[in-house]
C-alpha positions as CSV (number, residue, x, y, z in Angstrom):
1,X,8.7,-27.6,8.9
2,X,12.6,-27.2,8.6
3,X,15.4,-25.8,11.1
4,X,16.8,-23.2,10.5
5,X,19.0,-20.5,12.1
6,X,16.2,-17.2,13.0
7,X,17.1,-13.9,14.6
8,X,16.8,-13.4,18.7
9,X,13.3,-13.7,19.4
10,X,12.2,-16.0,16.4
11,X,11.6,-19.6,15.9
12,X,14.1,-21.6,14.4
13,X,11.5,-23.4,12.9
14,X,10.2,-22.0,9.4
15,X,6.8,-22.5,9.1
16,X,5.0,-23.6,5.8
17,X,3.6,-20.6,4.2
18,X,0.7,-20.7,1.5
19,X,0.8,-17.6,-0.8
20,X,-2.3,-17.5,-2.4
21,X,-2.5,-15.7,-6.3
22,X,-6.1,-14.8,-7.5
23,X,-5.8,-13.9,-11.4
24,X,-7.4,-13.6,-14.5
25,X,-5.7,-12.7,-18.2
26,X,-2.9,-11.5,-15.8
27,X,0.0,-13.2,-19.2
28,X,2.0,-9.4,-18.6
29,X,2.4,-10.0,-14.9
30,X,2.2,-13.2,-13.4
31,X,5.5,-14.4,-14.4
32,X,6.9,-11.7,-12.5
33,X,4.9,-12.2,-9.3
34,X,5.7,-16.2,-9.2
35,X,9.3,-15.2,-9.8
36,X,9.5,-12.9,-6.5
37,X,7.7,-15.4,-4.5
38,X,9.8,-18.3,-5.4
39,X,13.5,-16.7,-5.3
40,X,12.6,-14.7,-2.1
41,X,15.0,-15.4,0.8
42,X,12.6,-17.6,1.7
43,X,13.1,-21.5,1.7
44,X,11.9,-22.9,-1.5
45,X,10.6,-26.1,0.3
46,X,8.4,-23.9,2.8
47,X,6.4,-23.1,0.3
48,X,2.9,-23.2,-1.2
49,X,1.7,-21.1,-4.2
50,X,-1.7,-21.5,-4.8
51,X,-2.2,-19.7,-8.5
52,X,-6.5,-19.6,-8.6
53,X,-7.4,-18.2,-11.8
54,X,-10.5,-17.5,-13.0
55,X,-10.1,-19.5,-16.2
56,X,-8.3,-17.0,-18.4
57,X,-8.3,-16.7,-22.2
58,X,-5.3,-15.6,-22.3
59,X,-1.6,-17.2,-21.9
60,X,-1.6,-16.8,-17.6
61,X,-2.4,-20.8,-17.4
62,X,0.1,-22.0,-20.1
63,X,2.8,-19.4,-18.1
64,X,1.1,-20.9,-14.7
65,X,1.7,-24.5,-15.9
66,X,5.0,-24.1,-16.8
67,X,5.9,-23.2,-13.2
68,X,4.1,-25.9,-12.1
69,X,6.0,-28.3,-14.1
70,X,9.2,-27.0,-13.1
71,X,8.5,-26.1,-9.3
72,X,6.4,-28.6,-7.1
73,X,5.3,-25.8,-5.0
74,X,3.4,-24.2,-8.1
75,X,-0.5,-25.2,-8.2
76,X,-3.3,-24.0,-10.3
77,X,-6.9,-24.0,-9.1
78,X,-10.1,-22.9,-11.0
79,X,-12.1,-20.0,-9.9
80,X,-14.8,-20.5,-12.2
81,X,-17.2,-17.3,-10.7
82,X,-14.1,-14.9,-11.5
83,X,-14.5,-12.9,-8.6
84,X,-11.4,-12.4,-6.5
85,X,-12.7,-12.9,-2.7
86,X,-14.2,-16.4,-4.0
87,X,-10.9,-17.2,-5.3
88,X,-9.5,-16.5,-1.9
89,X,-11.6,-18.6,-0.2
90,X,-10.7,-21.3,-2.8
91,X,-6.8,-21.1,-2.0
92,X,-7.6,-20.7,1.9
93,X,-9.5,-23.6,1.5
94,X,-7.1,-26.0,-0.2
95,X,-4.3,-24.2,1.7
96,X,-1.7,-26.4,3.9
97,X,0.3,-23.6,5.0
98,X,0.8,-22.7,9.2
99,X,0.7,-19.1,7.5
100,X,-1.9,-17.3,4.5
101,X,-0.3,-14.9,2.2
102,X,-2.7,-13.5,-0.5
103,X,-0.7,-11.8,-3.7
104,X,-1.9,-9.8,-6.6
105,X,-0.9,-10.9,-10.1
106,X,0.2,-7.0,-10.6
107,X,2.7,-7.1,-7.7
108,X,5.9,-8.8,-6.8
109,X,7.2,-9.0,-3.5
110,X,11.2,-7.6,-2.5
111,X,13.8,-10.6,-1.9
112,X,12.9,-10.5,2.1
113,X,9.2,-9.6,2.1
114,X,7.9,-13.6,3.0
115,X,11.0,-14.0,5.0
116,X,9.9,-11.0,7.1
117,X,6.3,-11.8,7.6
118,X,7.0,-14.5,9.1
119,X,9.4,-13.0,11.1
120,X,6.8,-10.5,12.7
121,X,4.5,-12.4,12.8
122,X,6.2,-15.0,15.3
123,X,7.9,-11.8,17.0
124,X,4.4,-9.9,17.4
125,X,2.1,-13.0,17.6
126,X,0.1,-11.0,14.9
127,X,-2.8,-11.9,13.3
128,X,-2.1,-10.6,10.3
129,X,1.2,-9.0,9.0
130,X,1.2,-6.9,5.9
131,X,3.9,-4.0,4.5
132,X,4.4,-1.0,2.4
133,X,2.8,-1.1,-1.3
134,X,5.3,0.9,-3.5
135,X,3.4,2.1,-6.4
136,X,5.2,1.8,-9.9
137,X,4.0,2.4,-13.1
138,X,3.1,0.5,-16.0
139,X,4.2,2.3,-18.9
140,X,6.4,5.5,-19.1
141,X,6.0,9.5,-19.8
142,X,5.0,12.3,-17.6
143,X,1.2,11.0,-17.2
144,X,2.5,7.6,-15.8
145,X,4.9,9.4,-13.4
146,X,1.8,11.8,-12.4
147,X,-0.1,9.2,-11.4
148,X,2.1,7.3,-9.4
149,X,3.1,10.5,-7.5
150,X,-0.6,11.0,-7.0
151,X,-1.1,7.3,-6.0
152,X,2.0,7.5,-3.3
153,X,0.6,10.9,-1.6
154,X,-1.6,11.2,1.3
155,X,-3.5,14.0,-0.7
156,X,-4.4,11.6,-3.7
157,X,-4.7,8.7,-1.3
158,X,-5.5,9.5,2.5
159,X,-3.7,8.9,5.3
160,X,-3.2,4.9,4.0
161,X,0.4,4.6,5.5
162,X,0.6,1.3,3.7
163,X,0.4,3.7,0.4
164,X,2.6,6.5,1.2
165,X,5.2,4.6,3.9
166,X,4.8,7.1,6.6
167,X,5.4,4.3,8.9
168,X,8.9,4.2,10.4
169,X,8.5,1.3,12.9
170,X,6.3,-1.7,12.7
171,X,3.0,0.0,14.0
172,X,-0.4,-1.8,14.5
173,X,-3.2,-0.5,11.8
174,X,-6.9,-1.4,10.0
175,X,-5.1,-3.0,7.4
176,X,-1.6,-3.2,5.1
177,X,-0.8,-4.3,2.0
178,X,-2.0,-7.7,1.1
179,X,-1.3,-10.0,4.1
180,X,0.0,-12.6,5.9
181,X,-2.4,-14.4,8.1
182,X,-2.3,-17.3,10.7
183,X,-4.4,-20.0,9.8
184,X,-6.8,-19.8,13.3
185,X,-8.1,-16.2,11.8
186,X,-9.9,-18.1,9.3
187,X,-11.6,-20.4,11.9
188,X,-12.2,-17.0,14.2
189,X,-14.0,-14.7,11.2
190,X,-14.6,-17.3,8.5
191,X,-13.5,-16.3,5.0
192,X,-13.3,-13.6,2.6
193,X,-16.7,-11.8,1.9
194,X,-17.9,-13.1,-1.3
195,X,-20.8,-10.8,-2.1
196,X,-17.9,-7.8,-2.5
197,X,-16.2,-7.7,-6.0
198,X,-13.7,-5.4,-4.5
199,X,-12.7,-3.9,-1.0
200,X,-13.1,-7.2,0.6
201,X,-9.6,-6.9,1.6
202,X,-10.7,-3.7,3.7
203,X,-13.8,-5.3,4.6
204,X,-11.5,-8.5,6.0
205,X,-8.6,-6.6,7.6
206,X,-11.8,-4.4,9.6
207,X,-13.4,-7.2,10.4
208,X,-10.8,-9.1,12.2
209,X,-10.2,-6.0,14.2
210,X,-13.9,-6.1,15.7
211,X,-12.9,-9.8,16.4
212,X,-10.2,-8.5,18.8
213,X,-7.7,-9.4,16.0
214,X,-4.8,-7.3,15.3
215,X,-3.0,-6.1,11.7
216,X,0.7,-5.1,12.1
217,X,1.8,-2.7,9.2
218,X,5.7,-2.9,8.7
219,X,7.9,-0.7,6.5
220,X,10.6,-3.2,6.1
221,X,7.8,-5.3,3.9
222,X,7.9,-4.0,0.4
223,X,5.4,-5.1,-1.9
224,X,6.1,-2.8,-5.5
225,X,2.5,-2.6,-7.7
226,X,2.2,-1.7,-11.1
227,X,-0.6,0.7,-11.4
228,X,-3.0,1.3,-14.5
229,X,-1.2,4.3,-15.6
230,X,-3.2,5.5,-19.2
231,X,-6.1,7.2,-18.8
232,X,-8.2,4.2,-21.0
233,X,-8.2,2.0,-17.5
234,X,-7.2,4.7,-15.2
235,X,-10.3,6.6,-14.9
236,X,-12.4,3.4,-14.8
237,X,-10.7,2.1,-12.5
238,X,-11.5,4.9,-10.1
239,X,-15.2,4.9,-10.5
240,X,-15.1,1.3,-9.7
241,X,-12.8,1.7,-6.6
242,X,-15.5,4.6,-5.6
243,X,-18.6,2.1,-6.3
244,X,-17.0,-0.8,-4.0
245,X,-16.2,2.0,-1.5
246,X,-19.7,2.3,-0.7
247,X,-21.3,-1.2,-1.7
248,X,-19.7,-3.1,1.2
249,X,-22.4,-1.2,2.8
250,X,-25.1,-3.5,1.6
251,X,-23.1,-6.2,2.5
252,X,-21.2,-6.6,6.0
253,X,-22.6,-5.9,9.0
254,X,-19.6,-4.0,10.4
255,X,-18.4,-0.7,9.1
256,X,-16.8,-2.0,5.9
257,X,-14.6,0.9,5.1
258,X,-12.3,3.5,6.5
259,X,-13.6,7.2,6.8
260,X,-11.1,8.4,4.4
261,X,-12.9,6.0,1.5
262,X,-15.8,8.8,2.0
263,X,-14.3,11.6,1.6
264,X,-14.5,12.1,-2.7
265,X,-18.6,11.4,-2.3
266,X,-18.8,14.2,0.7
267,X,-16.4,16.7,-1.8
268,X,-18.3,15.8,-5.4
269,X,-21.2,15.7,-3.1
270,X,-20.8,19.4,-1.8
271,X,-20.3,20.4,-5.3
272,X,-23.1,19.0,-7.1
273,X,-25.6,19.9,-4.1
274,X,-24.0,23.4,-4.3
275,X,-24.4,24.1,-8.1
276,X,-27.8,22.7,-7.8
277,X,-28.9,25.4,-5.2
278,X,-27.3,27.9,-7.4
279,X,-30.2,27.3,-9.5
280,X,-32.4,28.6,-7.1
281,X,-30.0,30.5,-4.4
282,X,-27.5,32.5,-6.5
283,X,-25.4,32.7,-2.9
284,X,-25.0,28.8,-3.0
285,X,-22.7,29.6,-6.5
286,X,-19.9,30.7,-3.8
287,X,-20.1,27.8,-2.0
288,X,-19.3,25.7,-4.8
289,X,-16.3,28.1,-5.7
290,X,-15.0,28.3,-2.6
291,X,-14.8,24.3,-2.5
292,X,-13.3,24.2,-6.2
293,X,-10.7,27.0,-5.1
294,X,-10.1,25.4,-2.1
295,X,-9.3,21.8,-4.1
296,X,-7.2,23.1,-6.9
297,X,-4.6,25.3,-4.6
298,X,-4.4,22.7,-2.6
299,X,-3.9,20.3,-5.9
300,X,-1.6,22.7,-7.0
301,X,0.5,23.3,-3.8
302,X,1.0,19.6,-3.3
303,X,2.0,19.1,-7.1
304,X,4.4,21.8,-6.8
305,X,6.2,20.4,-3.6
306,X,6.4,17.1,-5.1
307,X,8.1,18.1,-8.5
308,X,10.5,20.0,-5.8
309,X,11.3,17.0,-4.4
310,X,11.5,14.6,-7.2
311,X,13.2,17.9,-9.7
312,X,10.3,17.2,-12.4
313,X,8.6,20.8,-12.9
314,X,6.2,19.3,-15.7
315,X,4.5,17.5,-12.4
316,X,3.7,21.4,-11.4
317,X,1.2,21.0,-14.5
318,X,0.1,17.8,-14.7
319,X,-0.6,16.4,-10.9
320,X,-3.7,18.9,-10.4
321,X,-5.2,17.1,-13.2
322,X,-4.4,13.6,-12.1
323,X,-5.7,14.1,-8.8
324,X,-9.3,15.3,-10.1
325,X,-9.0,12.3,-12.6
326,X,-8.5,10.2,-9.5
327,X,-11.1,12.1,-7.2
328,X,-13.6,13.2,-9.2
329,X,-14.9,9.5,-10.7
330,X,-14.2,7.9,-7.6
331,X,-16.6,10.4,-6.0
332,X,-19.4,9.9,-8.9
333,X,-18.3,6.0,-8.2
334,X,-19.4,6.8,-4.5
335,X,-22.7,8.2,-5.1
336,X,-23.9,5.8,-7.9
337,X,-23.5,3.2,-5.3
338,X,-25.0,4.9,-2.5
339,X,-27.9,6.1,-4.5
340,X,-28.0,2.2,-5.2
341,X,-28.3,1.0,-2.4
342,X,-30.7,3.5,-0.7
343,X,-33.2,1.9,-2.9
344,X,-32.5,-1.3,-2.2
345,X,-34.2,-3.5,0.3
346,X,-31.8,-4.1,2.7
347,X,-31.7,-0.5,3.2
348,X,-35.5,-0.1,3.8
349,X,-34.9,-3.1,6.1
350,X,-32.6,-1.4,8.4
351,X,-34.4,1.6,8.2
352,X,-38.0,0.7,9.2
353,X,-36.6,-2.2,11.5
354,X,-36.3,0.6,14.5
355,X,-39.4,2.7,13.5
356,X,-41.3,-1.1,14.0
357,X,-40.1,-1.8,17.1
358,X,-40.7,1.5,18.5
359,X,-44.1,1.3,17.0
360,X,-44.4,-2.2,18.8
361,X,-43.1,-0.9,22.3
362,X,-45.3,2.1,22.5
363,X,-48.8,0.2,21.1
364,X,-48.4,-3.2,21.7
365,X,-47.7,-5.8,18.4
């Protein structure tokens, strides 16, 4: 650790921080990330970055290698499974760092972001510190600035502050973007998940809150993310978020997820229950119109204050669609997974496990 001069109410001591960078064919974007890690305000000689990839066929470990060669702080670890909580637990595990950053390949941090979560996390005793993820998009035309308006408004999103910034002052939350950790969490809840191919961040963030563990969310921390902004990987991409929504379910034993992750599966839900009635009950045909009315004015009326705001009328046109693109498969992504998982035998498990002891209590084993 290395003096250095620290606002009122900070150590003077920097502490080694470990950023940790889980990737896999990530040649378009990890030069970028490693770049914003290592000319950050942050001391160059504080650092760790711990690149685990999951052995890419593409140019990320020639680019990663490169790095290496010309910054000590730069090492590359194999993640042979490919998943991205495993690769986690790889980097926490070879980690040296008083502090745990974790990084996405598809994001770089501002010049101050490590500076400041070490800052507030010092200031706060946090157990976690995390900022503001300012969406950006990957290619350009009116689709690509659709989405990310969709992507950065609590009607395509939820109320994920993190997401849309609607955080002025540092404020304690479930979870923020990415993270910085303090090594004893790890020792307190263990490691990432491994059994969840995505979410496990959410799954983490939730489950060091049960612990008594706290995650501050701070505006001040800006962490910019290229989003999949063509509808080829777009849509996809939904459906798989909406999958791993509801699969954490088979998999933690806390509530894995935030209520808002629920909401597409309860509206495609309503609407595929209510069309299916119709069949039968020609009344239930207004319930699924009112829900469909109800959606697109409300699509429509958030489109049309956001190309206010921004002065971009096409978005009047184009937002409604982008946020049933992003609803509508995450939904289906929902209930394929729940459907799933209510046939599993985990779920029969929990299930029967009270109906047997209630069976046991009232007539004996």
């Amino acid at each position: 650790m290395i003096a250095n001069s620290a606002d009122a109410g900070v150590s003077s001591v920097k502490p080694l921080v470990s950023v940790i960078v889980a990737c896999y064919n990530e040649q378009r974007f990890i030069a970028r990330c490693l770049d914003s890690i290592l000319f950050g305000s942050y001391p160059l000689e504080c650092l760790e970055v711990l690149v685990v990839d999951g052995m890419s066929t593409d140019e990320t470990r020639q680019i990663v290698r490169q790095f290496a060669n010309r910054h000590s702080a730069v090492k590359l670890l194999d993640n042979p499974r490919r998943i991205t909580p495993v690769g986690f637990n790889i980097g926490v595990r070879a980690a040296r760092g008083e502090l745990i950053m974790i990084m996405s390949a598809h994001a770089a941090y501002d010049r101050y972001a490590i500076e400041r979560c070490v800052q507030y996390s010092q200031r706060f005793n946090a157990e976690n510190v995390g900022g503001v993820c300012v969406t950006e998009p990957r290619g350009d035309g009116m689709l690509a600035d659709a989405i990310v308006a969709a992507l950065s408004h609590p009607f395509g999103v939820g109320g994920s502050a993190f997401r849309t910034g609607n955080c002025r002052e540092p404020r304690w939350a479930d979870t923020a973007a990415f993270g910085c950790y303090r090594r004893d969490v790890f020792e307190r809840i263990g490691l990432w998940n491994e059994q969840l191919v995505f979410s496990q961040d959410i799954e983490f963030n939730l489950r060091l809150k049960q612990a008594g563990g706290h995650t501050l969310l701070v505006r001040d921390i800006v962490v910019r993310y290229q989003a999949r902004t063509d509808l080829r990987t777009f849509v996809p991409h939904n459906f798989r978020n909406g999958y791993w929504a509801i699969m954490p379910f088979a998999y933690s034993d806390v509530m894995p997820v935030g209520w808002r992750h629920l909401v597409p599966m309860v509206f495609v839900g309503v609407i595929a229950a209510s069309a299916a009635a119709a069949i039968r009950f020609h009344s239930a045909l207004w319930v699924t119109a009112a829900t469909l009315g109800a959606y697109l004015a409300l699509s429509f009326l958030v489109a049309l204050r956001t190309a206010i705001k921004q002065r971009n009328w096409k978005l009047v046109f184009v937002m409604p669609l982008v946020f049933g693109l992003l609803h509508v498969p995450y939904g289906l992504g929902s209930m394929m997974a729940a459907l799933k998982i209510s046939f599993s035998k985990r779920c029969h498990r929990l299930l029967l496990l009270p109906l047997q002891r209630r069976t046991v209590q009232r007539y004996g084993a």
